[in-house]
LUMZAZA-468526 format. One line per field, with one value per residue (C-alpha): x, y, z; residue number from 1; residue in one letter. Coordinates in steps of 0.25 Angstrom, whole numbers, plus 5000, padded with zeros to 4 digits. Layout:
BEGIN
x: X	...
y: Y	...
z: Z	...
pos: NUM	...
code: a	...
END
This chain:
BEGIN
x: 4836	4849	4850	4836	4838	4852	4847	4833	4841	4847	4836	4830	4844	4845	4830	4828	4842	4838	4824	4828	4838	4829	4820	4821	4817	4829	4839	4831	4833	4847	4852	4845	4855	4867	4863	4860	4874	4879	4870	4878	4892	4888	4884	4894	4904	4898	4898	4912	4916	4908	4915	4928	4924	4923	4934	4927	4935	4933	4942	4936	4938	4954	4950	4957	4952	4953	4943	4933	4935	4931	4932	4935	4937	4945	4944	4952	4964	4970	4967	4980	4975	4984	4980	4966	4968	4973	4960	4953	4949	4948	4949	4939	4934	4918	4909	4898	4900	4909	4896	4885	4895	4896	4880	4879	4887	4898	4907	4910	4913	4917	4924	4922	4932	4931	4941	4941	4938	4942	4928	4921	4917	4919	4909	4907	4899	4899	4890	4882	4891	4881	4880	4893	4902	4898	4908	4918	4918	4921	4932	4938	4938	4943	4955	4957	4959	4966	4976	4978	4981	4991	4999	4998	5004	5014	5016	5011	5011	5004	4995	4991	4988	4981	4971	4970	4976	4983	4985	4983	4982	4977	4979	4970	4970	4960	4964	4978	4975	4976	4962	4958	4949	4937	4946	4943	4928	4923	4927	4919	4908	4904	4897	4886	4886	4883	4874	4865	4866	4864	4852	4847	4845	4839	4832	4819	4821	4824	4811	4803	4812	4801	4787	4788	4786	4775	4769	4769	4761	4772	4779	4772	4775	4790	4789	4786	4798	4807	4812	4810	4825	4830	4819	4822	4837	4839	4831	4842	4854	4846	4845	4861	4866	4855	4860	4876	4870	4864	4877	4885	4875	4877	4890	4894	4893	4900	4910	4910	4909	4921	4931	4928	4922	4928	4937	4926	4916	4928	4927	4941	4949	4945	4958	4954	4967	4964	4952	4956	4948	4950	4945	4938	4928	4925	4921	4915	4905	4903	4898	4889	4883	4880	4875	4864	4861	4857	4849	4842	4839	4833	4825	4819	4816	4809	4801	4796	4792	4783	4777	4768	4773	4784	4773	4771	4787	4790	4790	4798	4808	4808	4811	4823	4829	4830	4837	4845	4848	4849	4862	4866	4860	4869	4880	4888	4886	4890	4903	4906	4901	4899	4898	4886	4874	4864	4878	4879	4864	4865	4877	4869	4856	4854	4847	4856	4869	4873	4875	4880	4891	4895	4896	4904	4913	4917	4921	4927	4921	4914	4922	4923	4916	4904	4905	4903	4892	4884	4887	4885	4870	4867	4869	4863	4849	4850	4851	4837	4830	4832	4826	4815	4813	4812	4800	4792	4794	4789	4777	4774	4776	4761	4756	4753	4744	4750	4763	4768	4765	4779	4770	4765	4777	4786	4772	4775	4788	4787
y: 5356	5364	5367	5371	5381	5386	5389	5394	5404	5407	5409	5418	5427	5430	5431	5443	5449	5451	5455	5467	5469	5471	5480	5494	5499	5493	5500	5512	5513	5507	5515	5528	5531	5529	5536	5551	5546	5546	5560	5567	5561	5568	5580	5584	5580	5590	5600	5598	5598	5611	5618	5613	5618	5631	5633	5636	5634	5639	5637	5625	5618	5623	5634	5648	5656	5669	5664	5669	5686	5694	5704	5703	5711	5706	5709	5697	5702	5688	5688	5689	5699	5693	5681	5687	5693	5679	5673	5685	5695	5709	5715	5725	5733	5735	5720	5728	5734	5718	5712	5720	5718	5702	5705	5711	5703	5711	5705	5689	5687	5695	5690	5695	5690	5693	5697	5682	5673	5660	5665	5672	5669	5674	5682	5678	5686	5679	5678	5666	5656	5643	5634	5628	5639	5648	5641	5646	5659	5653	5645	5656	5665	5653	5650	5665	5664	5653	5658	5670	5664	5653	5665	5672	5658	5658	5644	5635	5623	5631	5636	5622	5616	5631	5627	5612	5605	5595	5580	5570	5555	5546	5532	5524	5510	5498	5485	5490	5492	5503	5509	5513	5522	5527	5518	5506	5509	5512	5499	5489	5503	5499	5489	5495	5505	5493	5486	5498	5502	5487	5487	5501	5496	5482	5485	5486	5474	5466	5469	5466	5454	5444	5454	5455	5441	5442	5455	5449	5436	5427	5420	5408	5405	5409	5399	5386	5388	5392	5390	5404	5402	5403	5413	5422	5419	5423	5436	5441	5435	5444	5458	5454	5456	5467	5474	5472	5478	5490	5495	5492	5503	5511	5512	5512	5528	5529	5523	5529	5543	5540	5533	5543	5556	5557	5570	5575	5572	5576	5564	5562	5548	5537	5533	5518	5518	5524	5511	5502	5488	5477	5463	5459	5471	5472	5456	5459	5472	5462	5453	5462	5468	5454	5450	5462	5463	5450	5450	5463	5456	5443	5451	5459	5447	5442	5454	5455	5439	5445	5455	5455	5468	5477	5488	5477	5474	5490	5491	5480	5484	5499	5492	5484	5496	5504	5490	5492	5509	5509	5508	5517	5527	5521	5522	5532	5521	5510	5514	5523	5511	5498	5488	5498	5489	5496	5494	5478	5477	5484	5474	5463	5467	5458	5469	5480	5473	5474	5489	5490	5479	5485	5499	5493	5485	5496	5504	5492	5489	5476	5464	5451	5444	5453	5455	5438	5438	5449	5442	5429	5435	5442	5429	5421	5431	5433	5417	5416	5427	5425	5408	5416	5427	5412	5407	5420	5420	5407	5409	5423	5421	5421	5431	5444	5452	5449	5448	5432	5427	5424	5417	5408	5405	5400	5393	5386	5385	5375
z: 5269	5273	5258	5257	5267	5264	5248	5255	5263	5251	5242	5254	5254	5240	5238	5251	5244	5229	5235	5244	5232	5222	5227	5224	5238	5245	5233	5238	5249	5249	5240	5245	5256	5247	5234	5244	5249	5235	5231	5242	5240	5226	5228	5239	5228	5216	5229	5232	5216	5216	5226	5222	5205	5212	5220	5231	5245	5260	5272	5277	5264	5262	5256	5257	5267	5260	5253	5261	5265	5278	5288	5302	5316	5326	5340	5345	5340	5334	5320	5313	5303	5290	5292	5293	5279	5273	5277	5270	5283	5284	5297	5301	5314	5310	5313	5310	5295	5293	5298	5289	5277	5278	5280	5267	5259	5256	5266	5265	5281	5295	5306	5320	5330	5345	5356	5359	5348	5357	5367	5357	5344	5331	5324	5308	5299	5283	5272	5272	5265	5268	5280	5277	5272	5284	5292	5285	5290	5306	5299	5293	5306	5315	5304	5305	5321	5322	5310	5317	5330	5324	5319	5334	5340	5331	5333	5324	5334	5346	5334	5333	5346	5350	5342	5348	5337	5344	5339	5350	5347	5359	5363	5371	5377	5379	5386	5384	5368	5360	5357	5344	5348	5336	5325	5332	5335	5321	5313	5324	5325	5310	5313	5322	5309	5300	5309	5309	5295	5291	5302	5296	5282	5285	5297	5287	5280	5291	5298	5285	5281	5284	5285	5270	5267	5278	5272	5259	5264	5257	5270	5269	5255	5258	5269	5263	5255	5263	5278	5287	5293	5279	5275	5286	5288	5272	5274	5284	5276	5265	5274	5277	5262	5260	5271	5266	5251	5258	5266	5253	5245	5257	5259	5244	5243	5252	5249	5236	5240	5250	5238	5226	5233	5247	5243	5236	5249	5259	5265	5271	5269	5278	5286	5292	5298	5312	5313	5322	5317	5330	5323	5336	5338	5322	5322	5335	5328	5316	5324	5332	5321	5314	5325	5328	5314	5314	5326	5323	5308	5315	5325	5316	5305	5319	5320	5305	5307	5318	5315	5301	5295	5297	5303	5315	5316	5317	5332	5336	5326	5331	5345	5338	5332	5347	5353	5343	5343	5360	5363	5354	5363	5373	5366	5374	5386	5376	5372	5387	5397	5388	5404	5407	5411	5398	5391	5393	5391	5376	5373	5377	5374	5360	5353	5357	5357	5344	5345	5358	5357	5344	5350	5362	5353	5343	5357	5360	5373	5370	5374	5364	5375	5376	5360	5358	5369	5361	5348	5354	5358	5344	5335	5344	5347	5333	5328	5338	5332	5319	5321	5330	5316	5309	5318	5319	5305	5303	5312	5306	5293	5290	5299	5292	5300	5316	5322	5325	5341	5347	5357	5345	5338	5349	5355	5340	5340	5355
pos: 1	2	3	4	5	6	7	8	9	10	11	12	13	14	15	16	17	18	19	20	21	22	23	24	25	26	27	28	29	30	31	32	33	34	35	36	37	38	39	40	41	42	43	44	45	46	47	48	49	50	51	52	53	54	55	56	57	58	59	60	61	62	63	64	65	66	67	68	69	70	71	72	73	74	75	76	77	78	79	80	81	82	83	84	85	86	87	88	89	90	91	92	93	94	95	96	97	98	99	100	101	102	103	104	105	106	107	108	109	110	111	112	113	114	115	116	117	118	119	120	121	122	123	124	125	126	127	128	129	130	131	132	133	134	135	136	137	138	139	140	141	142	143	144	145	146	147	148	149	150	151	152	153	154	155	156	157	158	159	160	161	162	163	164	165	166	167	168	169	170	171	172	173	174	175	176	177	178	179	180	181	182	183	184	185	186	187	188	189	190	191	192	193	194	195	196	197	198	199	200	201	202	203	204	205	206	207	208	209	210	211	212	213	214	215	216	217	218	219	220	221	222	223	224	225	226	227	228	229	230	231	232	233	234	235	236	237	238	239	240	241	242	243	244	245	246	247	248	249	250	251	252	253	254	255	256	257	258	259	260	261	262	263	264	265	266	267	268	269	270	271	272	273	274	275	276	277	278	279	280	281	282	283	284	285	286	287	288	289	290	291	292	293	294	295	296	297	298	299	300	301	302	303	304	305	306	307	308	309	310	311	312	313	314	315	316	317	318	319	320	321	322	323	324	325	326	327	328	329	330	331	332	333	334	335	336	337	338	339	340	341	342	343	344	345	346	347	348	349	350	351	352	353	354	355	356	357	358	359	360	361	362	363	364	365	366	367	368	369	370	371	372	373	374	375	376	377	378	379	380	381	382	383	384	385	386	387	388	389	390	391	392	393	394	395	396	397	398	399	400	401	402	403	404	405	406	407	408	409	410	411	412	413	414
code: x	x	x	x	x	x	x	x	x	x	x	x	x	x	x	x	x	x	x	x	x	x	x	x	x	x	x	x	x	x	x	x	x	x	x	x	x	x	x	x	x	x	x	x	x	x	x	x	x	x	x	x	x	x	x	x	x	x	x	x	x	x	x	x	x	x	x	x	x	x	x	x	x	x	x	x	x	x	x	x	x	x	x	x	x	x	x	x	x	x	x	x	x	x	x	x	x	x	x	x	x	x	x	x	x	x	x	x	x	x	x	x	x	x	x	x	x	x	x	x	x	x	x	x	x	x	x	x	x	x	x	x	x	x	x	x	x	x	x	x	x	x	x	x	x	x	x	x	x	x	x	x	x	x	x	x	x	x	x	x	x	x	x	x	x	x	x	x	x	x	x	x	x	x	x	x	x	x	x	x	x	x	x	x	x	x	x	x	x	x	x	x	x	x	x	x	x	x	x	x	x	x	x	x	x	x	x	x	x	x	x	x	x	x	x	x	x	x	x	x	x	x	x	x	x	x	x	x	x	x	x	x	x	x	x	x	x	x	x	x	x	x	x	x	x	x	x	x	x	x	x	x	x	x	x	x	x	x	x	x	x	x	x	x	x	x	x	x	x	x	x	x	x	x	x	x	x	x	x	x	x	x	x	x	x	x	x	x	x	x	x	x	x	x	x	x	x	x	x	x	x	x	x	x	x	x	x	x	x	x	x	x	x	x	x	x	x	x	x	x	x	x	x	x	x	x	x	x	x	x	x	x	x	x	x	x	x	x	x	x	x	x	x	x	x	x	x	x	x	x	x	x	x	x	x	x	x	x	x	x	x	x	x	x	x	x	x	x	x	x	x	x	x	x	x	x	x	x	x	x	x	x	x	x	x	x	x	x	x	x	x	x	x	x	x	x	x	x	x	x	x	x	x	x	x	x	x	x	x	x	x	x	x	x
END
């Protein structure tokens, strides 16, 4: 009989895999996200070749600043007015005939600087060089100030902590260790990442894991073959591995654009040696976010067993999603007062103590003890709701047209 069941889960597993694998719908929408990923990684780069095949350059980018040519009028008295003609400037004493000359087209830029440019702002007249480029005139009058008032200092060190640039490393302590501040938050914090991503794309599909059969009208043909634990308990082994080949498709472009196209896509190299990984708090947010996932998974198999099609079931999983969403909008009182009464209630609240106690333990405020209590309480919900998804399937396996009594299936189940 245990054989029977074991090779009935697996016919089950590899049957719902090659199923939602096969069908073009799940590649669409799949590889939907990934491909526009892939569009945009591409034409940033034929951009950037583009630009480059032309030699095109502005001072943001590195480029030379005498690349751009303009005039100015300077009541402050602080701009050095050779440095001003290396960045290409003119100085002039009529805005008004500057101003209507930038208007007309015969003048690329003019630069008004006031008595006090640290209170009062500079005046910028260009030509229209496009959302982006437009900055590049403030750039170029800032670069002029602060060039011209490094050469007044004289001083190349007071130049530089004038204008704030000042490195300070800091060092804090928790329970007399070293804390590693954000390096140590993000490793545990992907976690919550996955467990929502993974809850995003399957959510769907774990709602109408067992309302298609039901739709359909095959579920008592299904049943004389094959036990509902296994039937069920293969369907969500199925949505695991479905779920692991979605965030593979995702994250491949990614990836693919960061090892081959990262100078072309300036994205800047990744240096993991500032993460702090503690074994203890990433086994901890593994746990947590197996645990919740596969509460959420039974919970919602339980709700598709009830109700007879996935337009009955939409409520009650609108409901699921905002347990699910509310403490983030606590989560400034989360990660500020985590022993808060609302705060204690959100860790052990089954429903939103997955995203709570993973926020709290990538902050490092959730102890091991109150981490293996809410672990403890997420397999446990989870091992009972996934037997109850087992009986309300059972019982509401031929019901097509109403939701399944509760009142009548534990009335049979005594």
């Amino acid at each position: 009989m245990r054989e029977m069941a074991q090779h009935n889960l697996a016919t089950v597993v590899g049957f719902e895999i090659r199923r939602t694998l096969g069908r073009k719908k799940f590649w669409l929408m799949t590889l939907f996200v990934p491909v526009a990923i892939a569009i945009v990684i591409g034409l940033i780069v034929f951009s950037n070749s583009s630009v480059e095949g032309t030699g095109a350059s502005s001072p943001e980018a590195g480029g030379s600043a005498s690349a751009l040519t303009f005039t100015y009028s300077d009541a402050s008295g602080l701009v050095d007015p050779a440095i001003a003609t290396t960045f290409g400037g003119t100085a002039v004493t009529d805005d008004a005939t500057s101003i209507a000359a930038v208007r007309a087209g015969t003048s690329e830029a003019h630069f008004v600087f006031a008595p006090d440019p640290a209170t009062t702002a500079t005046a910028v007249y260009g030509a229209d060089l496009g959302l982006f480029a437009n900055s590049t005139y403030a750039s170029v009058a800032t670069s002029l100030l602060v060039a011209s008032s490094q050469a007044e200092i004289g001083n190349p060190t007071l130049a530089t902590l004038a204008q704030g640039n000042v490195p300070v490393t800091s060092t804090t302590y928790v329970n007399g260790e070293v804390n590693a501040g954000f390096g140590g938050i993000l490793p545990p914090l992907l976690f919550l990442i996955l467990f929502f991503l993974t809850f995003v794309l399957l959510a769907n599909q774990m709602l109408t894991v067992t309302l298609e059969e039901k739709e359909n009208r095959v579920t008592e043909m299904i049943l004389t073959t094959l036990n509902p634990t296994a039937l069920i308990g293969g369907k969500i082994i199925a949505l695991f591995a479905v779920g692991f080949v979605q965030i593979l498709v995702f994250a491949l472009p990614v990836l693919i654009g960061y090892l081959f196209f990262r100078t072309s896509l300036g994205i800047p190299e990744i240096d993991l040696a500032w993460l702090s990984i503690d074994p203890v708090r990433m086994i901890i947010g593994a746990l947590l976010a197996l645990g919740g996932f596969a509460l959420f998974t039974g919970t919602l198999v339980a709700i598709g067993a009830v109700m007879p099609t996935a337009k009955d079931a939409g409520n009650l999983f609108a409901g699921l999603m905002i347990l699910m969403f509310v403490p983030l909008y606590a989560v400034s009182l989360i990660i500020s007062s985590p022993t808060s009464p609302v705060v204690q209630l959100f860790t052990y609240f089954p429903y939103s103590a997955p995203v709570t106690a993973m926020i709290r333990n990538a902050v490092g405020t959730l102890s091991v003890g109150e981490a293996t209590i809410v672990i403890v309480v997420l397999f446990a919900l989870s091992a009972v709701v996934l037997r109850l998804a087992v009986r309300l399937f059972r019982y509401g396996s031929i019901q097509y047209t109403s939701k399944v009594s509760l009142k009548t299936v534990f009335s049979t189940a005594k």
